[in-house]
C-alpha positions as CSV (number, residue, x, y, z in Angstrom):
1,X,18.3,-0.8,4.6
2,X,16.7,1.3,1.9
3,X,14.0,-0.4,-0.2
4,X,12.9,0.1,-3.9
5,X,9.4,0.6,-4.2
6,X,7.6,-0.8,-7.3
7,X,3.7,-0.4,-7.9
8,X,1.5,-2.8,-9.4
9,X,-0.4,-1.8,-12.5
10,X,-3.4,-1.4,-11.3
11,X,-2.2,0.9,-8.7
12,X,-2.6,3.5,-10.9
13,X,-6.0,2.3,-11.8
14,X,-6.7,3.0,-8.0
15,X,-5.0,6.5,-7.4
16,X,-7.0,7.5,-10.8
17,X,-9.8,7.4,-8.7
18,X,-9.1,9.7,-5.6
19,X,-8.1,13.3,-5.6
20,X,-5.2,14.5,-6.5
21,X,-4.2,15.9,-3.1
22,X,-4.8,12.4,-1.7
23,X,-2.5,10.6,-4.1
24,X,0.3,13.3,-3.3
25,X,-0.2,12.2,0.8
26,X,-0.8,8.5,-0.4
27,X,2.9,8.6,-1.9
28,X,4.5,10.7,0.1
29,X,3.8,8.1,2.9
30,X,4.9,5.4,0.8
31,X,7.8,7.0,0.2
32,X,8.7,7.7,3.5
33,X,7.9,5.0,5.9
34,X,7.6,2.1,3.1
35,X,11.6,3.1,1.9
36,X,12.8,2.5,5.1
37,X,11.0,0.4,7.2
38,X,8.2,-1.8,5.5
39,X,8.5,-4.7,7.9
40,X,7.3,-2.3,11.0
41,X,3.8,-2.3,8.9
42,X,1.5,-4.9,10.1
43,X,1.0,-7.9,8.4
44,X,-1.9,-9.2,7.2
45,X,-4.0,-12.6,8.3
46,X,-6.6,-15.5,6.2
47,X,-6.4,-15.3,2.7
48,X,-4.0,-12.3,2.6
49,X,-1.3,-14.0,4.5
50,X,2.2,-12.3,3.6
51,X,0.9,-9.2,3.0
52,X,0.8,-6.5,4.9
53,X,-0.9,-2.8,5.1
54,X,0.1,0.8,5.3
55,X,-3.1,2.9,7.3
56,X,-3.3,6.1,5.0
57,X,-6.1,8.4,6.2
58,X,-9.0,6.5,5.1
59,X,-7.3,4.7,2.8
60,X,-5.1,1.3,3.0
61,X,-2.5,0.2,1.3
62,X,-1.6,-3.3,0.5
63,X,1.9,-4.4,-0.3
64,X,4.2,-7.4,-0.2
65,X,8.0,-7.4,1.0
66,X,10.1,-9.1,-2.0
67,X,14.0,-9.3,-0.9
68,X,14.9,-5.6,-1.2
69,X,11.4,-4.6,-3.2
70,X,8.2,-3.0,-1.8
71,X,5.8,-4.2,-4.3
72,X,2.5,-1.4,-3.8
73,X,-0.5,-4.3,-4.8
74,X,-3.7,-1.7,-4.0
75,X,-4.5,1.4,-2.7
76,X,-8.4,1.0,-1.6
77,X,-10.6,3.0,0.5
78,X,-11.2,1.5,3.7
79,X,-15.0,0.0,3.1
80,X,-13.6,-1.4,0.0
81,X,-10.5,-3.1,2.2
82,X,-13.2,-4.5,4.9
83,X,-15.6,-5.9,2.3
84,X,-12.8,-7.5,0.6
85,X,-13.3,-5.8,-2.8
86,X,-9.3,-5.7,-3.4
């Protein structure tokens, strides 16, 4: 089943912040294992409960299965994701 991928607003916020050769990989792996298979992506536990995470490099991203819809939340470092900055 292929899945549309929709990004928060302040998604782009995030990628603003990173190089652009790190955005290009960021996407490209959202595109390509996110399309197809989100629910293979662990899912997240606590307060962020029915989410789940994409590893990226150092970077994690955050999203939430909706129906057919990948909806991207963050895209965060990984100190920022472990101090709970997101």
């Amino acid at each position: 089943m292929a899945y549309k991928i929709e990004f928060k607003k302040s998604v782009g916020r995030d990628l603003r912040r990173i190089t652009k050769a790190q955005v290009r990989t960021i996407l490209a792996k959202i595109e390509s294992e996110l399309g197809n298979t989100p629910e293979n992506h662990p899912a997240l536990t606590g307060k962020f409960a029915g989410l789940r995470k994409l590893r990226v490099g150092d970077y994690r991203v955050i999203f939430s299965i909706l129906g057919d819809t990948v909806l991207i939340l963050n895209t965060s470092c990984n100190t920022q994701f472990k101090s709970n900055e997101f």
